[in-house]
C-alpha positions in Angstrom: 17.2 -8.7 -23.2 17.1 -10.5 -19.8 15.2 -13.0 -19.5 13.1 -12.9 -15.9 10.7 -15.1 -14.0 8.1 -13.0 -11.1 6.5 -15.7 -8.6 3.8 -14.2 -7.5 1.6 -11.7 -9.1 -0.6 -9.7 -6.0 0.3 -6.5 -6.3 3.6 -5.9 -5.9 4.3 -8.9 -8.6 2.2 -7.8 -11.5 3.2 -4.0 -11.1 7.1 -5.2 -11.2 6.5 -7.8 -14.0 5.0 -5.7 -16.2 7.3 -2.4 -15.5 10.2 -5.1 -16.0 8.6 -6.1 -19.5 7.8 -2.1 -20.4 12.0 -1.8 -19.6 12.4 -4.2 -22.6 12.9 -7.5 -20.6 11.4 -10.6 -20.9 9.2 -11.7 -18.4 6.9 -14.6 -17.4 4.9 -13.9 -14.6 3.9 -17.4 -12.4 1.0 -17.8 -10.0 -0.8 -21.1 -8.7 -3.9 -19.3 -8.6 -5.5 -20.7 -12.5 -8.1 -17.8 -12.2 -6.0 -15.0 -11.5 -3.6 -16.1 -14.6 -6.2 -16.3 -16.8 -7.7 -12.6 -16.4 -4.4 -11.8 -16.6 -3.9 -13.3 -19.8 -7.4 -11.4 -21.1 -5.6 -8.3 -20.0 -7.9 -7.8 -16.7 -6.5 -7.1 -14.2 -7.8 -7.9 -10.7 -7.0 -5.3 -8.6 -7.2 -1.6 -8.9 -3.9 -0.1 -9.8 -4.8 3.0 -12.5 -2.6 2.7 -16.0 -1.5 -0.9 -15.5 -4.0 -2.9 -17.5 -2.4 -0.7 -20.3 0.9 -1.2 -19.8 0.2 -5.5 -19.4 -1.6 -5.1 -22.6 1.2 -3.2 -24.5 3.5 -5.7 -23.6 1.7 -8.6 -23.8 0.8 -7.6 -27.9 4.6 -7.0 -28.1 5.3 -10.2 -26.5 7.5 -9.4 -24.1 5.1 -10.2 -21.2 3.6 -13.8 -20.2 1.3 -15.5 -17.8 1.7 -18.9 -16.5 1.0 -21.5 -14.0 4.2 -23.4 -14.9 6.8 -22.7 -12.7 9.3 -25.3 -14.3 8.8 -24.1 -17.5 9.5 -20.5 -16.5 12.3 -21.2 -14.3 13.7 -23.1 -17.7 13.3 -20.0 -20.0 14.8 -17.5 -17.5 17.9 -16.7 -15.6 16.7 -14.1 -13.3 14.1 -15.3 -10.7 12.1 -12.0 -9.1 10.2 -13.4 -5.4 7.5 -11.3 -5.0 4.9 -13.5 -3.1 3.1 -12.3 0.0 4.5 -11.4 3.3 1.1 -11.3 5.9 1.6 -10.5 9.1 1.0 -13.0 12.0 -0.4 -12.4 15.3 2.9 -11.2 17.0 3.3 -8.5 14.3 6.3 -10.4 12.8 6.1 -11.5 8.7 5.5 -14.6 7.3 7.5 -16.2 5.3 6.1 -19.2 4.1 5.5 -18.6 1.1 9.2 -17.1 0.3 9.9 -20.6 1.8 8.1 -22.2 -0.3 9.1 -20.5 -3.2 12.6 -20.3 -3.0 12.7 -24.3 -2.6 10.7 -24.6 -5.7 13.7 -22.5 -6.6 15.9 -24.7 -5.6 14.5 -28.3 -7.1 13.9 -26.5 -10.8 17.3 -24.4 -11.4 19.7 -26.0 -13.9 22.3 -23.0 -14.8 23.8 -19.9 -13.0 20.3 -17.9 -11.7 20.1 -14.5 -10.0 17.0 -14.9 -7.4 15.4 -11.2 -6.3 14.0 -11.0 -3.4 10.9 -8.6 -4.1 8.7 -9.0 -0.9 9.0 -7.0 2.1 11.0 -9.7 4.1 12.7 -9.5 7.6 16.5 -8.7 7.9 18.1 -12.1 7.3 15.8 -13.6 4.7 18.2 -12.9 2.0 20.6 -15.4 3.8 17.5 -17.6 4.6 16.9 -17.8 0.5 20.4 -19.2 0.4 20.3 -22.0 2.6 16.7 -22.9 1.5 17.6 -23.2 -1.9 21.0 -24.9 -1.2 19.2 -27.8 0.6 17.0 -28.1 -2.0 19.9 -28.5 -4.2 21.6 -31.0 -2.1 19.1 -32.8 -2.4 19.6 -33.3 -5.7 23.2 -33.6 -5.3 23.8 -30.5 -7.6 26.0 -27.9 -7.4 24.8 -24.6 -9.4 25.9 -21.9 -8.6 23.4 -19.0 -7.6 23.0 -15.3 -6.2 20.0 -13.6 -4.2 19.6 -9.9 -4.2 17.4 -7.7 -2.0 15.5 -5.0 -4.4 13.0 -3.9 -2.1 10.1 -2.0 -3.5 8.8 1.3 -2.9 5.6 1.2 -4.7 2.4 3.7 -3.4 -0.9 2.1 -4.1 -2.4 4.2 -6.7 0.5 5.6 -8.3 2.8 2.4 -8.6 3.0 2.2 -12.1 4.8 5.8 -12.2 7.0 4.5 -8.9 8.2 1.8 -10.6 9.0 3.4 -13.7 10.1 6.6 -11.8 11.7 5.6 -8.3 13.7 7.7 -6.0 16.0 5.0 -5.8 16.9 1.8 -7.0 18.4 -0.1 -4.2 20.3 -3.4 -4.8 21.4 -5.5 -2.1 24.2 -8.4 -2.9 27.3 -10.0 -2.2 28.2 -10.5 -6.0 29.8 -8.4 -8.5 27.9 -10.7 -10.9 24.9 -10.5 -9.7 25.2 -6.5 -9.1 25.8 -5.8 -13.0 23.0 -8.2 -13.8 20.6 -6.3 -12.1 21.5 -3.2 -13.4 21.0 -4.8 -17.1 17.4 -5.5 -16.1 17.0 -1.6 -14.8 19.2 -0.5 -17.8 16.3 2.4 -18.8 16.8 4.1 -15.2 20.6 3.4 -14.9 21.0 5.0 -17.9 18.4 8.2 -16.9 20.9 8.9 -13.7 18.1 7.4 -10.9 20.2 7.2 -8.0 21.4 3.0 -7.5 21.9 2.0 -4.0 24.6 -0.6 -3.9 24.9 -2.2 -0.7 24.5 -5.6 1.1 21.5 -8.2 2.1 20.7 -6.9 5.1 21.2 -3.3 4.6 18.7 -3.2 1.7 16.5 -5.3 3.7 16.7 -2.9 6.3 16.3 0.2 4.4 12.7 -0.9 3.0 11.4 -0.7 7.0 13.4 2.2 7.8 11.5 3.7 5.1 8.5 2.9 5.6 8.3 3.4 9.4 10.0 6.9 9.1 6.7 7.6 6.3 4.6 6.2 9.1 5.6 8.2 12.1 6.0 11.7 10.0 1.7 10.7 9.5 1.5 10.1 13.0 3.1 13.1 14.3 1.4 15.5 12.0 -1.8 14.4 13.0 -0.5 15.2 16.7 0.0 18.5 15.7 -3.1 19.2 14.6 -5.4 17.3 17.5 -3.2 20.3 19.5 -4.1 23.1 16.9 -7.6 22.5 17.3 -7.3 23.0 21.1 -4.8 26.0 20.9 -6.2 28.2 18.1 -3.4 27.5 15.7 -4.5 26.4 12.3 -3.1 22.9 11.0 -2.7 24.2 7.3 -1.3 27.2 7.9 1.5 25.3 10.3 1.7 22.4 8.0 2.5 24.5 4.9 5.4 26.4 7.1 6.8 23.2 8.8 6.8 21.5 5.0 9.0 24.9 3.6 11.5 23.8 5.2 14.6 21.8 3.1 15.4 19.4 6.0 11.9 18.1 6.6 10.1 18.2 3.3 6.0 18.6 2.6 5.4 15.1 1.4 3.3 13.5 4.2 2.4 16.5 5.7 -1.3 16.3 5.7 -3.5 15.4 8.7 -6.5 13.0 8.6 -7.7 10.0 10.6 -4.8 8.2 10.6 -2.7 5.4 8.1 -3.6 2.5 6.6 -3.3 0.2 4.2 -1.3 -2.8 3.2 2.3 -1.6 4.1 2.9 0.6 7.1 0.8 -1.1 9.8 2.5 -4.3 8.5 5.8 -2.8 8.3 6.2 -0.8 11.2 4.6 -3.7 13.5 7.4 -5.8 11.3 10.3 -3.6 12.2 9.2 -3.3 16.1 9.3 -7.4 16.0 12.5 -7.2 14.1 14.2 -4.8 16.9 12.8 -7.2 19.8 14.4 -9.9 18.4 18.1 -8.5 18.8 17.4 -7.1 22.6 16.3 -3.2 20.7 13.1 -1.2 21.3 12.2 1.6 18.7 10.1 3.6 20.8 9.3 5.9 18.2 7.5 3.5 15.9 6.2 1.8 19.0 4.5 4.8 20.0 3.4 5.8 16.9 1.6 2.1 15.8 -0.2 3.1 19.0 -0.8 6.6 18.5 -2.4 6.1 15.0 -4.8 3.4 16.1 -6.0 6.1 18.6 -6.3 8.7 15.9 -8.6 6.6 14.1 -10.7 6.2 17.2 -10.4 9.6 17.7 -12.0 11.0 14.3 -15.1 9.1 15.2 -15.6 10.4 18.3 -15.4 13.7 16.3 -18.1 12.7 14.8 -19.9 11.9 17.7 -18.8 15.1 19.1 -20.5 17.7 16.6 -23.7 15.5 16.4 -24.2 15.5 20.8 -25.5 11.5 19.9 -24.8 9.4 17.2 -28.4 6.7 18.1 -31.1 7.2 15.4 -28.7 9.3 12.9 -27.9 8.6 9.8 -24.1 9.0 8.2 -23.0 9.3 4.8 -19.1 8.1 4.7 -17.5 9.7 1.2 -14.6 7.1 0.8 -13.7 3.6 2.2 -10.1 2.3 1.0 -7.3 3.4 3.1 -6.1 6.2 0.2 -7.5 7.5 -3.1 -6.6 5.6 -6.5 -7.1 2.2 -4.5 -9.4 -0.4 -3.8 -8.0 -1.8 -1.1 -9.2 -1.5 2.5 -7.0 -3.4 4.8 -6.6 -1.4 7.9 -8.4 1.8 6.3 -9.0 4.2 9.2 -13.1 3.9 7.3 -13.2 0.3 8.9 -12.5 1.6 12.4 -14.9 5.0 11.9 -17.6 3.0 10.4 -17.7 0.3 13.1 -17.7 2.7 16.2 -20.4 5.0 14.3 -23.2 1.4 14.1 -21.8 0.6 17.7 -22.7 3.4 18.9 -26.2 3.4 17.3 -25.9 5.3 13.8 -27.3 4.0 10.1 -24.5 3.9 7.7 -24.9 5.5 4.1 -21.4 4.8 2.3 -20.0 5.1 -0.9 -16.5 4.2 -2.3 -15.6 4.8 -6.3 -12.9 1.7 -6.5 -13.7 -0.1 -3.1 -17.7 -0.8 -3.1 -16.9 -4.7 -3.7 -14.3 -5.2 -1.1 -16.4 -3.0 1.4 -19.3 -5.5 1.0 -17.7 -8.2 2.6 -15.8 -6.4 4.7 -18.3 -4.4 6.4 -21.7 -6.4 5.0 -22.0 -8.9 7.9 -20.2 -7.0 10.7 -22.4 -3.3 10.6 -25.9 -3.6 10.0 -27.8 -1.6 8.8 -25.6 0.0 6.4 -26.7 1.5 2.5 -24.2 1.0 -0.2 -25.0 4.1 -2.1 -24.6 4.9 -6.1 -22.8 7.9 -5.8 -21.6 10.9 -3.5 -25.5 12.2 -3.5 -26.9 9.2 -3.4 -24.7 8.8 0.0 -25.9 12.4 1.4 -29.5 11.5 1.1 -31.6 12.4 4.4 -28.0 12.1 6.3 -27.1 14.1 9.2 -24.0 14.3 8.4 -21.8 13.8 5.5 -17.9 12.7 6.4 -15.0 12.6 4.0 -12.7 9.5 5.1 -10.7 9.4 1.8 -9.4 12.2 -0.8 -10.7 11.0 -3.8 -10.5 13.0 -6.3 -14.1 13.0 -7.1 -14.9 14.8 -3.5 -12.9 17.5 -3.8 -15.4 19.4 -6.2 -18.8 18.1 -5.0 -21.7 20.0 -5.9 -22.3 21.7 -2.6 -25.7 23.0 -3.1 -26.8 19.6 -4.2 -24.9 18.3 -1.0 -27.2 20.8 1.2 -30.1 19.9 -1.0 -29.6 16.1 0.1 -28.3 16.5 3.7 -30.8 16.1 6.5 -28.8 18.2 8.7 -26.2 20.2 7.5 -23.0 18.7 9.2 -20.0 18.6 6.8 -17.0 17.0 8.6 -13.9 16.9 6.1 -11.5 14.3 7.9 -9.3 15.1 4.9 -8.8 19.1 5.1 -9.8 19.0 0.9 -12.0 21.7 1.4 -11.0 25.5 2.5 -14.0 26.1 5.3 -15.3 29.3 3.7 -16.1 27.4 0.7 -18.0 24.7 2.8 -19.6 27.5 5.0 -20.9 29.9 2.0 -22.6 27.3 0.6 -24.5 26.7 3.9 -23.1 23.9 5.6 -21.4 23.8 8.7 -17.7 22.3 8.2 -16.0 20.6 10.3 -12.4 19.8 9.6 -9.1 18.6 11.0 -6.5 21.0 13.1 
């Protein structure tokens, strides 16, 4: 059983310290925030991630799983350190790694025996070696020599589903310059290694690498699906039919196929804007994701002013927004194409009726003080109350079998505008609505 330490438990930290634990590991999870640790410890957790309060309770009963706010007591009990703090962007699109930093030289003033450290966090090329010399200083300063490794094990998790990523990756990629190290970390993913998941052994950078190369490729096969369809709508061609065709085939795949108002979220604006920084830095341009950070702001932009389109003006009407976060199973809004809809719709003289299933509490403060007015409805209906028109910004679930006669029953007018393509139009248009869709 290996014993493991996770700094940092946002998302990507509680989702990897509890999968770890579920593998049959020992882990202690650490975190400075007292609050967070302690509804942690009750089993709550604070963000939305569907089936991982279970598996932190399962582990926790079998006592394989812990919560602290004692970093020297954890980096005492363990041998294998997982970084997994935060990684914001700053204002030139490059990520910030202060609190890596900061946590490898905590790193570095508490180790006492050979440790592997993980790097977790989406970090720049060259952090692994950064890690290094941060926690070598540290140890000079203590006049120690102990000897260490640090690993890249990027992650790969998809909000809403991360709990079966984890446990069920593509890939297992391990970045390292030890043989040591290298068979330590497949101990800790023993339960994959042993069900034939494809292990990626290769160096620092490389694995660093392959985490934004990932993620921008995911990014700009979005972006240039919705191109295709903003040309469908003005050539006749349907965007499902051509979607369904382009996805047939072996060499490009029909994951990411599916046109809407654009990406969000809490990875690739980061990571593409990361990546574009990255490629600056050693005299490269990647016009590709260049164009396509720009291109997907505009096709948020751009499903507004379809909005404003089919209504002629949006001053004095009222819209009901079905979905807020930036993706279904999620609460989280950063970026969420939503934001940028919802804002241009009260700038341009509309009431807001909106209504989220996971994301009503971050939407509050998000949207609260900046768009006023705007009605945080109960439910889907409550939403489509005297609206004149009813859009679908995010694929729940939940709207994808609305009661349609109670929609029409609600709607003011009856404008049905499915940024998602979840609905086939004859469905919408037998029921008596007019739909608008994508492509």
């Amino acid at each position: 059983m290996a014993k493991i330490t996770v700094i940092g438990t946002g998302y990507v930290g509680s989702v990897s310290g509890a999968c770890l634990a579920d593998f049959g590991n020992h882990v202690i999870c650490v975190d400075t925030n007292e609050e967070k640790i302690k509804s942690f410890k009750k089993c709550i957790v604070p963000i939305f991630e569907p089936g991982l309060d279970t598996v932190i309770r399962r582990n926790i009963n079998d006592g394989r799983l812990s919560f602290t706010t004692d970093l020297s007591l954890a980096v005492k009990e363990s041998n294998i350190i997982f970084i997994a703090v935060g990684t914001p962007p700053m204002d030139d699109g490059s990520a910030d790694l202060v609190f890596v930093e900061e946590a490898a030289r905590q790193i570095g003033k508490l180790i006492n025996k050979y440790t592997v450290i993980v790097n977790k966090s989406t970090v720049p090329v060259g952090t692994g070696k950064k890690v290094q010399n941060w926690i070598n200083e540290e140890l000079q300063k203590r006049n120690k020599k102990i000897e260490f490794d640090v690993v890249s094990n990027p992650e790969f998790l998809r909000e809403g589903t991360a709990v079966y990523d984890f446990t069920h990756p593509d890939r297992v990629v391990i970045g390292c310059e030890s043989a040591q190290a290298r068979d330590i970390m497949k101990d800790v993913y023993r339960p994959l290694y042993l069900n034939e998941t494809p292990f990626i052994e290769t160096n620092l950078e490389s694995a660093e690498m392959i985490k934004y190369a990932s993620n921008a490729f995911l990014a700009v096969k979005i972006t240039f699906i919705n191109e295709i369809a903003n040309l469908c709508e003005k050539t006749g061609a349907d965007i499902r039919d051509v979607a369904k065709a382009v996805g047939k085939d072996g060499r490009i795949g029909s994951k990411f196929l599916h046109p809407g108002p654009g990406y969000g979220g809490s990875c690739f604006p980061k990571d593409t804007r990361a990546i574009v920084k990255i490629a600056k830095e050693n005299d490269e341009t990647l016009n590709i994701v260049e164009t396509t950070i720009e291109t997907n702001e505009k096709q948020k932009l751009r499903a507004a002013k379809k909005i404003e389109k089919i209504l002629g003006s949006l001053s004095g009407k009222t819209i009901a927004v079905l979905g807020l976060a930036f993706k279904q199973n999620t609460d989280d809004m950063r970026e969420s194409p939503s934001i940028t809809i919802c804002e241009y719709l009260d700038l341009n003289g509309a009431k807001l009726r909106v209504y989220d299933p996971a994301a009503m509490t971050e939407a509050k403060w998000r949207l609260l003080n900046v768009i006023k007015p705007i009605y945080f409805a109960k439910d889907e209906y409550d939403c489509a109350k005297n609206a004149d028109a009813l859009v679908i910004a995010t694929p729940w679930n939940q709207f994808r079998n609305l009661d349609l006669a109670k929609i029409k029953e609600n709607l003011a007018s009856l404008n049905f505008i499915d940024l998602r393509n979840i609905y086939k139009p004859k469905e919408v248009t037998s029921a008596g609505l007019n739909y608008f869709g994508i492509g």
